[in-house]
N, C-alpha and C positions, 0 to 999 in steps of 0.2 A: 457543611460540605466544604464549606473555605480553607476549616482548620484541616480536614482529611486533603486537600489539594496542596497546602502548606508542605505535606510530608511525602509528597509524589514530587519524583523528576520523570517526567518525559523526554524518552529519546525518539528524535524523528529521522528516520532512514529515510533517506530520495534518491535512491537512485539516478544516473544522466547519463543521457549519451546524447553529444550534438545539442544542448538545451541552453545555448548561449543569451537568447533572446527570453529566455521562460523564466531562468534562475534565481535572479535578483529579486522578478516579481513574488514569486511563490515565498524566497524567503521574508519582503518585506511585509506581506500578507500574515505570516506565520506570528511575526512579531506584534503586527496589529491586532489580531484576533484572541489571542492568548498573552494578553501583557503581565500577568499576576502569576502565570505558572513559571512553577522551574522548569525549564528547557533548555535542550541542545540539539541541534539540528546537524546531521552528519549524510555530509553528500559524500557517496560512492560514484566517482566519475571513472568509466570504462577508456581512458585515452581518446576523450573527443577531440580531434582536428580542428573545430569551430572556435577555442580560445574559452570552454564552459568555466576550464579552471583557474586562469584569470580572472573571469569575472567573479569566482570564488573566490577568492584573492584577496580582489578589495572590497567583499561583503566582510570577508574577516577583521579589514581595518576599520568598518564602521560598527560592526555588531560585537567585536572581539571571537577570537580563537578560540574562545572557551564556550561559546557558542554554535557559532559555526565552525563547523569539523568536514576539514576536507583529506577524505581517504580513499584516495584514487586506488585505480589496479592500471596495467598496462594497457591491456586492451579489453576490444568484450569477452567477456567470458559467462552472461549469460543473468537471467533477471532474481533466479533462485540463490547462485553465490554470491549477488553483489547484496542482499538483507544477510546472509550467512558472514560477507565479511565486515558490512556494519554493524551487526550485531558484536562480534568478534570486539568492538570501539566504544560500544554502547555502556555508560554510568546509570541511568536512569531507572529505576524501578517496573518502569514501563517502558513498552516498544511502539512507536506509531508506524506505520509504513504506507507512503501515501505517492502517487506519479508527479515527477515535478513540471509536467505540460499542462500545467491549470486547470487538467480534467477535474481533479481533486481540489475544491476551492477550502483553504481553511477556514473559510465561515463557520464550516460544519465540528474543527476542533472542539469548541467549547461542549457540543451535544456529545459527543462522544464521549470527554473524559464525566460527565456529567453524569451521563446513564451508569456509564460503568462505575462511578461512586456510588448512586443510587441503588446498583442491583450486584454488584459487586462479581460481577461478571468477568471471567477469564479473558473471553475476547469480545471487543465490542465491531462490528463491522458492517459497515456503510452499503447499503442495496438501494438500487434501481426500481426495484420489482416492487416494491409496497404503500401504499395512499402515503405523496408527500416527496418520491422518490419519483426518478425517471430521468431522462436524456434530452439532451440537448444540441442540436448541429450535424446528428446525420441523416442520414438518406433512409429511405422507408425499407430498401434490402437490406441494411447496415442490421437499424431496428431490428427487422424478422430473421436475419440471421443469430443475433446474439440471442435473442429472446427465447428463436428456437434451439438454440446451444443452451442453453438453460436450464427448458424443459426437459430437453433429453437425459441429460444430466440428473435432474431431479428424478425425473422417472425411473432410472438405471440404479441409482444410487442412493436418492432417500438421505440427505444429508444435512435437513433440520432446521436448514437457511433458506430464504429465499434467493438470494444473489451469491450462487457456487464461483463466478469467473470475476469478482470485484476484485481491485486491489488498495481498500482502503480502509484501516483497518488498527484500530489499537487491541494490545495484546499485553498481558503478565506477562516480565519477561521473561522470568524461569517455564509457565508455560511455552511461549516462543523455543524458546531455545532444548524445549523435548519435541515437540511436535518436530521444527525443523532437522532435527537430528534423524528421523525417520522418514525422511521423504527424499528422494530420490528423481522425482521430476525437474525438468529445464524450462525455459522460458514463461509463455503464459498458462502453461498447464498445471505450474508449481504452485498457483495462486488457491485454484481449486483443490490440489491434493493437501495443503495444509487445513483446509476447513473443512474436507471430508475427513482427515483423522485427527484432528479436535473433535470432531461429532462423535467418531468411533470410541476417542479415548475417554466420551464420558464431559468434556470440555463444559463450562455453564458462557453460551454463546450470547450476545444478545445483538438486535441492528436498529441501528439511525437511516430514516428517511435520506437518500441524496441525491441531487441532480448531479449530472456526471454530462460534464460540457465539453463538445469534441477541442483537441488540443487549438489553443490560439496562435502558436508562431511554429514552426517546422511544418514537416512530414509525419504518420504516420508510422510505425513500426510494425504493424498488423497483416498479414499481407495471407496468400494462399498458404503457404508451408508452415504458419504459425495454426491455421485452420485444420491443417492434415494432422499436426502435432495436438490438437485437442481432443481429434478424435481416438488417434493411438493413447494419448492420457486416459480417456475416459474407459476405453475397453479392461487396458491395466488397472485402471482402482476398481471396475466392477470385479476382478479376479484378486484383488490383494486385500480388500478392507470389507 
């Protein structure tokens, strides 16, 4: 396995927005957890006000440039073209794409590229839903809401995985880069429509256990109208795939 990990680079897309307080962690974690792989880390910063890309800044003078890759856009424009423009940046044979609010702790890297040596799997991706997996720091409406956004979902759609709304997730990148060509959704709907048509297109999926621990420093980004847009998501891929 060591010598097949020898010959993998991993690119890690993070998206930010406002994550001045998160970034530095997630990145030092990154380096912790995975010392022996090749990797590059490439934050996609949407024009946060908070000074995110500063403190990307001087991650780059202690990890080096060639590591950490900062490739900002202007402003948000949205959760689907900020992996479409790191991808755009992305060297690496592989794509990881993971939130950078510590919901996503890299403890779980090594399992991931791990499996996906193992089974040689297209996409390996991280669920809530299975012995091993689950949540951490919300409220019991939070819980019954996502869980029942899930079900529904499953029920509708049939799409092979247990966790349709996760966003953590390594990927082949020439996979990535067909699937996300075909999809057509915005924000947190985008997450599900890629792993609905990986399923459709035949994709060999496989998922790691994870806890998924509510963000440690900001706000939120979740809110009613990202809820409204799930449901509009999910009507449209019951009619498209």
């Amino acid at each position: 396995m060591a010598e097949q990990q020898n010959k993998n680079k991993y690119s890690i897309i993070v998206p930010t927005y406002n994550e001045r307080l998160n970034i530095a962690l997630i990145v030092y974690l990154v380096f912790k957890h995975i010392p022996d792989i090749n990797f590059e880390i490439i934050i996609v910063d949407d024009g946060s006000p908070d000074g995110t890309q500063d403190i990307v800044k001087q991650l780059q003078q202690v990890y080096g440039e060639d590591r950490v890759l900062l490739r900002p856009r202007p402003r948000k424009l949205g959760l689907g073209t900020a992996y479409i423009h790191g991808l755009k940046h992305a060297t690496g044979n592989f794509v990881i794409i993971m939130d950078a609010d510590l919901s996503h702790h890299p403890k779980y890297l090594p399992q991931f590229i791990k499996k996906q040596i193992e089974t040689g799997a297209s996409i390996v991706t991280g669920t809530r839903y299975v012995t091993g997996g689950g949540v951490h720091g919300w409220t019991l409406m939070r819980k019954l809401t996502s869980r029942g956004a899930n079900v529904l979902a499953h029920t509708l759609l049939w799409p092979g995985v247990s966790d349709l709304t996760g966003s953590f997730r390594l990927y082949k990148k020439t996979v990535l880069e067909d699937i996300i060509s075909s999809c057509v959704s915005k924000g947190y709907v985008f997450q599900m429509e890629m792993i609905v048509r990986a399923s459709r297109k035949g994709y060999h999926i496989e998922e790691v256990p994870i806890t998924f621990v509510d963000r440690v420093y900001g706000s939120s980004k979740l809110g009613g109208s990202e809820i409204v847009e799930y449901l509009k998501g999910l009507v449209y891929l019951l009619f498209t795939t």
